[in-house]
C-alpha positions in Angstrom: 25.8 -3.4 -8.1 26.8 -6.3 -10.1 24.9 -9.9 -9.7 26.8 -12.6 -8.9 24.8 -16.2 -9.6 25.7 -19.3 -8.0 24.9 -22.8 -9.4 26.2 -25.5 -7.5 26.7 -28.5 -10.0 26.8 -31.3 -7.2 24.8 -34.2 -7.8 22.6 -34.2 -10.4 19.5 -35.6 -8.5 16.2 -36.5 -10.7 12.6 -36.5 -8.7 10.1 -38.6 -11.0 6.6 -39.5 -10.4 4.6 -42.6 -12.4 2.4 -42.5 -14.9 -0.3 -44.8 -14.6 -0.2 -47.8 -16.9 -2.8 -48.5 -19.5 -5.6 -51.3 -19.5 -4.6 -53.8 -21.7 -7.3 -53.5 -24.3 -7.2 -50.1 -23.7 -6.5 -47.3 -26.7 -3.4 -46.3 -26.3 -3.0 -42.8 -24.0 -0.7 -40.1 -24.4 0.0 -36.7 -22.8 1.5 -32.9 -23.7 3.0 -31.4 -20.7 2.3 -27.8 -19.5 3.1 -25.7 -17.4 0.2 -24.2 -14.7 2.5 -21.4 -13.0 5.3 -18.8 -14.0 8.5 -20.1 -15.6 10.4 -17.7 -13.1 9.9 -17.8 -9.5 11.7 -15.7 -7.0 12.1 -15.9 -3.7 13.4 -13.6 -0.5 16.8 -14.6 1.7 14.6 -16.6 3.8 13.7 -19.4 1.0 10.8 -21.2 1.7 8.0 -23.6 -0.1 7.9 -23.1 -3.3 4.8 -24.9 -5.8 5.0 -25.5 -9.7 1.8 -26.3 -11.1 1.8 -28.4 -14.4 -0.7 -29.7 -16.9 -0.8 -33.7 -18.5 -3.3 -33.2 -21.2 -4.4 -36.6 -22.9 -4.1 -37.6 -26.5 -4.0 -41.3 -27.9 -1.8 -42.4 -30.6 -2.0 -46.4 -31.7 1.4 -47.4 -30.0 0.7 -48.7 -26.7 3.3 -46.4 -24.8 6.2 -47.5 -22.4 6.2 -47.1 -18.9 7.4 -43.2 -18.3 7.6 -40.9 -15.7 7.7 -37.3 -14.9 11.1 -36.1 -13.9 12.6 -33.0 -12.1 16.3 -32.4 -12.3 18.0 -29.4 -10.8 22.1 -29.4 -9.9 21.5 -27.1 -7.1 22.2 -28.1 -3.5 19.7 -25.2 -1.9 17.0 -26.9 -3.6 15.5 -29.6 -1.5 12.6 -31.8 -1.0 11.2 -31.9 -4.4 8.2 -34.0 -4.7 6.5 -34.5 -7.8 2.6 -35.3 -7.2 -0.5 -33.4 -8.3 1.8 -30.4 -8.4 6.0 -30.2 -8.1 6.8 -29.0 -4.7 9.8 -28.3 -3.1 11.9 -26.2 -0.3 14.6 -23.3 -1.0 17.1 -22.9 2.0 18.0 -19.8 3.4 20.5 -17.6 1.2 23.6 -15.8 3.6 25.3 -15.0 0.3 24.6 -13.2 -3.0 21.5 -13.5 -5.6 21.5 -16.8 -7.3 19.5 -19.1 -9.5 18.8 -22.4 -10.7 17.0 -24.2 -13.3 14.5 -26.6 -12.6 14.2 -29.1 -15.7 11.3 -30.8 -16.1 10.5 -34.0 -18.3 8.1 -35.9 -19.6 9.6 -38.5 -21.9 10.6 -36.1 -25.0 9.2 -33.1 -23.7 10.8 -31.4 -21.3 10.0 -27.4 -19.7 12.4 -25.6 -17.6 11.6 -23.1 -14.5 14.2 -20.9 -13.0 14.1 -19.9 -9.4 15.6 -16.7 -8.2 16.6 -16.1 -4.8 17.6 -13.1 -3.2 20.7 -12.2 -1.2 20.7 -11.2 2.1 25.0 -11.2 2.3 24.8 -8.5 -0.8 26.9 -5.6 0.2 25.2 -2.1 1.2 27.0 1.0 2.0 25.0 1.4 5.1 23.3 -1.2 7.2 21.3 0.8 9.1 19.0 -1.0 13.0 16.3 0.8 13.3 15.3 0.6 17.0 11.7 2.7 16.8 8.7 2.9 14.4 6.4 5.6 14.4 3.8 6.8 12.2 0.1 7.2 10.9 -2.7 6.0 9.0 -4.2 8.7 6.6 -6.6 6.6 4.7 -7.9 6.4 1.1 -6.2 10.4 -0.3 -8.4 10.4 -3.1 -5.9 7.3 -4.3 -6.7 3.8 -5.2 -4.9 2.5 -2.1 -4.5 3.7 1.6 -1.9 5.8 2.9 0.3 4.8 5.8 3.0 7.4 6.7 5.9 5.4 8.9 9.2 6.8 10.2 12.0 4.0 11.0 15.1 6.0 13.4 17.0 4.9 16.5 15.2 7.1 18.7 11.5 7.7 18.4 10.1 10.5 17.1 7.5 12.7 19.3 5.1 13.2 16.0 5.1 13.3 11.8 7.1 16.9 12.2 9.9 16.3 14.7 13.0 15.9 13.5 15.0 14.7 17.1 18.0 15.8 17.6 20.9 13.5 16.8 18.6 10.9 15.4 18.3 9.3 11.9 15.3 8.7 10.2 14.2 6.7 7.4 10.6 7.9 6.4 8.4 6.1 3.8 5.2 7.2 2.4 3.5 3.9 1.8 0.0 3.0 -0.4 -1.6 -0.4 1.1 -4.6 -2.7 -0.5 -5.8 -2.7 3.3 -7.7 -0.2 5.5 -7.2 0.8 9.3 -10.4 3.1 9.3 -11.7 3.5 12.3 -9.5 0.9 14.2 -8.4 1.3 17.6 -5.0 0.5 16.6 -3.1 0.9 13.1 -0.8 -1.5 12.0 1.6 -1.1 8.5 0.3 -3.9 6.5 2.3 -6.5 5.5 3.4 -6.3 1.9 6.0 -5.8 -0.4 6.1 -1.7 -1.2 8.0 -0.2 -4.3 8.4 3.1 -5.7 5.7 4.3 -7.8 5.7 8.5 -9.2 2.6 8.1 -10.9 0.8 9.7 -7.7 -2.5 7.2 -8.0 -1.5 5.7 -4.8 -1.6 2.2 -6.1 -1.4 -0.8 -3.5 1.7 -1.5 -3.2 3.4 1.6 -3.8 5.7 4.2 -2.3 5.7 7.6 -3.1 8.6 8.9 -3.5 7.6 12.7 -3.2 7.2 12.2 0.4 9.9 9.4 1.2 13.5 10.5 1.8 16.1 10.3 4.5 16.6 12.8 7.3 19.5 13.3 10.3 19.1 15.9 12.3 22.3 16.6 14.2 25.4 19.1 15.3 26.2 19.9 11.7 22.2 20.6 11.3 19.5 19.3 9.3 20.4 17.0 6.4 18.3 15.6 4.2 18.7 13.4 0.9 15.8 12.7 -0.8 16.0 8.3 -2.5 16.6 7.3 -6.1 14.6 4.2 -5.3 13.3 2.0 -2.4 11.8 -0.8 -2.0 10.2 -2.0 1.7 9.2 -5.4 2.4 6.8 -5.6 5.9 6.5 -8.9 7.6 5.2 -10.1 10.5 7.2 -8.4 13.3 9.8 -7.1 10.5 10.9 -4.4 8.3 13.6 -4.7 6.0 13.8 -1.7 3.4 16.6 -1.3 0.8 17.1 2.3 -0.3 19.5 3.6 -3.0 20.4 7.0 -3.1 20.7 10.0 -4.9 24.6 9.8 -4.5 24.0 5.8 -5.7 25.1 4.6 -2.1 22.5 1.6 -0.8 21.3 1.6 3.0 19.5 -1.5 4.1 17.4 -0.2 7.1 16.1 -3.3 9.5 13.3 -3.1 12.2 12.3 -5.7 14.3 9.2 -5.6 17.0 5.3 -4.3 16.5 4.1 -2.7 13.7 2.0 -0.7 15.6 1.8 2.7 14.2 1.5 5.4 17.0 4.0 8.5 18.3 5.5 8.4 21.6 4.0 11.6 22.9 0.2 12.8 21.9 -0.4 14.1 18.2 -2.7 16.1 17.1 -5.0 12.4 16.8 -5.3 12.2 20.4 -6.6 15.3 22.2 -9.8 17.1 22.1 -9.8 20.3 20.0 -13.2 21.7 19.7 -13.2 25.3 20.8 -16.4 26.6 22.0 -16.8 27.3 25.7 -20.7 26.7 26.1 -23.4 24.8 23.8 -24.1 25.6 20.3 -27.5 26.2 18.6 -27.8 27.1 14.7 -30.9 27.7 12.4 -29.6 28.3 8.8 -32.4 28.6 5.9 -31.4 29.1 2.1 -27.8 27.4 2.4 -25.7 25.6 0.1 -25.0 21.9 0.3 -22.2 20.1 -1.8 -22.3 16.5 -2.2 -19.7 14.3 -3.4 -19.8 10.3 -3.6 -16.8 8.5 -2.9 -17.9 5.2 -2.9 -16.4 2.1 -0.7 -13.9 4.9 0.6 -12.9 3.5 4.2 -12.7 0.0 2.4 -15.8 -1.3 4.9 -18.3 -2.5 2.4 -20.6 0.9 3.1 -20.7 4.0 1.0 -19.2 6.9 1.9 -21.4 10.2 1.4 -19.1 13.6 2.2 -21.4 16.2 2.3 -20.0 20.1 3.4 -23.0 22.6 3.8 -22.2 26.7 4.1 -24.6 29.3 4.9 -23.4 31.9 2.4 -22.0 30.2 -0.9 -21.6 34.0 -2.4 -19.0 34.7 -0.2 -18.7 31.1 1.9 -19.2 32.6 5.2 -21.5 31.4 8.1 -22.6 28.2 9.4 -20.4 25.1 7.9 -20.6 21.4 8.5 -19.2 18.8 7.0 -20.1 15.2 7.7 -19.0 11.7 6.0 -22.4 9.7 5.9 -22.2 5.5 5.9 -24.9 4.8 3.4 -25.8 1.6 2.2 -24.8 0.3 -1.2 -28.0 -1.0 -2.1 -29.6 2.1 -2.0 -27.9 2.7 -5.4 -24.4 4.5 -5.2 -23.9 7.6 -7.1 -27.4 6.9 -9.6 -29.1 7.8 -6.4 -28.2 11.4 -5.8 -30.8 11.2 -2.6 -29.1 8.1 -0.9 -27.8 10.0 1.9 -31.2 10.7 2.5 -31.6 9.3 6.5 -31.0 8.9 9.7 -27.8 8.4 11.4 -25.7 7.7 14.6 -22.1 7.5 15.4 -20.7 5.0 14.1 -18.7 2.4 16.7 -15.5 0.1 14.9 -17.3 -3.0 16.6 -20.2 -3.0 14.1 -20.6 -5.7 11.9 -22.5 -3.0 9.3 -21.7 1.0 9.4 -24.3 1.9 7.6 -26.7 4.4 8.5 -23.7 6.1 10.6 -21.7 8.6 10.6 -17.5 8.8 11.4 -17.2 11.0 14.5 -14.8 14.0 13.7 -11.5 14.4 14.4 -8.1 16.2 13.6 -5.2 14.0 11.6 -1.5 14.2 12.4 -1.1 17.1 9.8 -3.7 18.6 11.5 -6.1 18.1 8.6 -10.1 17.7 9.8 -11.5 14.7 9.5 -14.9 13.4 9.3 -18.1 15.0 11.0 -17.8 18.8 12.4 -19.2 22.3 12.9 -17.3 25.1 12.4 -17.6 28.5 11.3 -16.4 30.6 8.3 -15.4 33.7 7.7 -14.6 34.4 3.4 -13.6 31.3 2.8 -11.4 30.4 6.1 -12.4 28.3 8.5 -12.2 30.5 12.5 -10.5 28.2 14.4 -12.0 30.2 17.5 -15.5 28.6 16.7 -15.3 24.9 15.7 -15.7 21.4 17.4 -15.9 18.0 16.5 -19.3 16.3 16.3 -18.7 13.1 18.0 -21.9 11.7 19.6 -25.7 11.7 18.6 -28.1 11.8 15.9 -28.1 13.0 12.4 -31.2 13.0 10.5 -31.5 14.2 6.7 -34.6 14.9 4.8 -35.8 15.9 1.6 -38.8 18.6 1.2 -39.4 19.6 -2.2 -35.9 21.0 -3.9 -34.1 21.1 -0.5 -32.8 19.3 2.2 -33.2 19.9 5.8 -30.1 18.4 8.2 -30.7 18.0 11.9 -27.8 17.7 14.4 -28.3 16.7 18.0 -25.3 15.8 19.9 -22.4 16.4 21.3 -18.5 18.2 20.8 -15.8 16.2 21.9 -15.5 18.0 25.4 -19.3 18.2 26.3 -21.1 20.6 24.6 -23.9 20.3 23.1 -23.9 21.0 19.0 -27.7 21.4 17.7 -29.5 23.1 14.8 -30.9 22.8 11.6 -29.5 23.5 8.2 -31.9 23.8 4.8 -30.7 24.4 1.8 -30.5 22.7 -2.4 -27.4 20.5 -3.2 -25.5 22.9 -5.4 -22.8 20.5 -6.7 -22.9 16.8 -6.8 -19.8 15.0 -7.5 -18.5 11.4 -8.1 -15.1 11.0 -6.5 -14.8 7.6 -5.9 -11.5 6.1 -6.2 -13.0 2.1 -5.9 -10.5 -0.2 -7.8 
């Protein structure tokens, strides 16, 4: 789409603040003008206060100096209120029309340093404007990716959960990569931020991934889907405005107004209990395998995150399995310490001020994914869904006696039952998968 640039060249107004005058007696004082900031500054449809720092660095020279000031000029009429005092500030009105830009000139008797603002335009033409009426969605977490991974769907009807399509509604569905964290909060909220896309699949803050983003109306003529060339999603407080171009090179702006509470309208997966055992569970396993893999600051909650999964039978990974993601303190030396997780833990509560020496109750995600702290049993390498549960309440204690470590787990499934036993066995694989930028 081609950009159209307005300058207004109206008044010429000129913003100047004084230079303080010298002693008399005094060696004559001279400055070099800089410039603190960027020399381009751009700004969304709303305008709003912009800042330019600058620099008077002294020098003398033997001519006592006239009286001078620092001047701003700029010709255009959306620029207003420019003060010049420690720094230049100034206010950039609201844009209804296309992109434009402006130079601000700044001088300082011969020298003089220009900044151009950029503004852009909320009256630029898109092939679809698009009101999106609903947003659903959920919080993954850190994926192995340096940021954290919120899924949100923006339609005009609600969608029931990450996999329903609705008939005769339009979806716009983004797979965002924030620099902030819901882990373990009662309530997720999409992050306020500017998102772009990004294929490199790191998951930096910031980012969309464009793998999982595309469009999606599922109606009479049946499912259609076309898949974005780019996108670029701008979350503020209480709005969404995304810009989407696609593969056939036609732009939708999609626009959402209200909370940016991520949740579904019906339960998910997230919400009910799902452990399967119909009466308490005891286990004694000796000789097993543990795996255990660092992952640093991985809930981005200033604790480190231990996973540890334990089988009975690594030959053919059958038995007893648990898996478990331990809050450990940092000062107990990270990955250098490959007996940090050695301890004693409850479960952990989103109130405390410190998680560690906890552990994240488990859980199923939205893609039906577990998550966290469970027991479960396997048969050749697949988990039986007949004979699992979530361990959400009690104690875990870990201890190490001579090559192995013995696990004890007292507590409870997420409907009840009791979950308790002991596992011993030697770490088998220790691995360093933190992602910590």
């Amino acid at each position: 789409m081609k950009r159209i640039f307005i300058l207004f060249a109206l008044l010429g107004l000129s913003f100047a603040a004084c230079e303080p005058a010298d002693e008399p007696g005094d060696a004559a004082k001279d400055y070099v003008l800089t410039l603190a900031s960027p020399s381009v500054m751009n700004f969304a449809p709303e305008g709003g206060k912009g800042e330019i720092g600058y620099n008077l660095t002294e020098t003398t020279r033997k001519a006592k100096p006239e009286y001078m000031n620092i001047e701003v000029k700029c010709d255009a009429e959306w620029i207003e209120n420019v003060k010049v005092e420690d720094s230049i500030s100034f206010d950039v009105l609201p844009n209804d029309g296309s992109e434009r830009e402006t130079i601000l000139k700044i001088t300082y008797k011969m020298q003089s340093l220009s900044v151009m603002v950029r503004q852009q335009g909320s009256g630029q033409v898109a092939d679809v404007e698009f009101k999106a009426t609903n947003l659903n969605g959920t919080y993954f977490g850190k994926l192995q990716t340096y940021g954290y991974n919120y899924f949100i769907v923006l339609s005009d009807t609600g969608i029931p959960s990450m996999n329903d399509y609705v008939h005769g509604g339009t979806q716009y569905r983004f797979d965002l990569y924030a620099g902030q964290t819901s882990a373990f909060e009662p309530v997720d909220y999409v992050p306020e931020g500017v998102y772009e896309f990004d294929g490199s699949g790191f998951g930096n803050p910031g980012t969309i991934d464009p793998t999982q983003s595309y469009y999606l109306n599922y109606g009479d003529a049946g499912n259609v889907t076309m898949d974005f060339a780019s996108a670029k999603v701008t979350v503020t407080k209480d709005k969404i405005v995304a810009e989407v171009r696609m593969m056939n090179g036609k732009v939708h702006r999609v626009t959402y107004e209200g909370s940016l509470a991520l949740d579904y309208p019906e339960l998910t997966p997230a919400d009910v209990t799902h452990s399967t055992q119909t009466a308490d569970v005891k286990f004694d396993v000796t000789g097993g395998a543990i795996m255990a893999y660092y992952r640093g600051d991985y809930y981005g909650k200033g604790t480190d995150v231990w996973f540890l999964h334990m089988i009975q039978s690594k030959a053919n990974f059958s038995g007893v399995y648990l898996m478990m993601d331990l809050m450990v303190d940092p000062a107990k030396g990270g990955y250098d310490n490959k007996e940090a997780f050695v301890g004693e833990y409850t479960v952990l509560n989103h109130t405390m001020d410190n998680l560690a020496g906890t552990f994240a109750p488990g859980c199923m995600r939205d893609d039906w994914n577990q998550l966290h702290t469970w027991y479960m049993n396997c048969i050749n390498s697949q988990i039986d869904p007949s004979n699992w549960a979530p361990f959400v309440d009690g104690k875990i204690t870990i201890a190490k006696e001579g090559d192995d470590y013995v696990l004890t787990m007292d507590g409870k499934d997420d409907i009840g039952n009791k979950i308790q036993g002991t596992f011993r066995g030697a770490v088998v694989d220790y691995q360093n998968q933190a992602y910590d930028l």
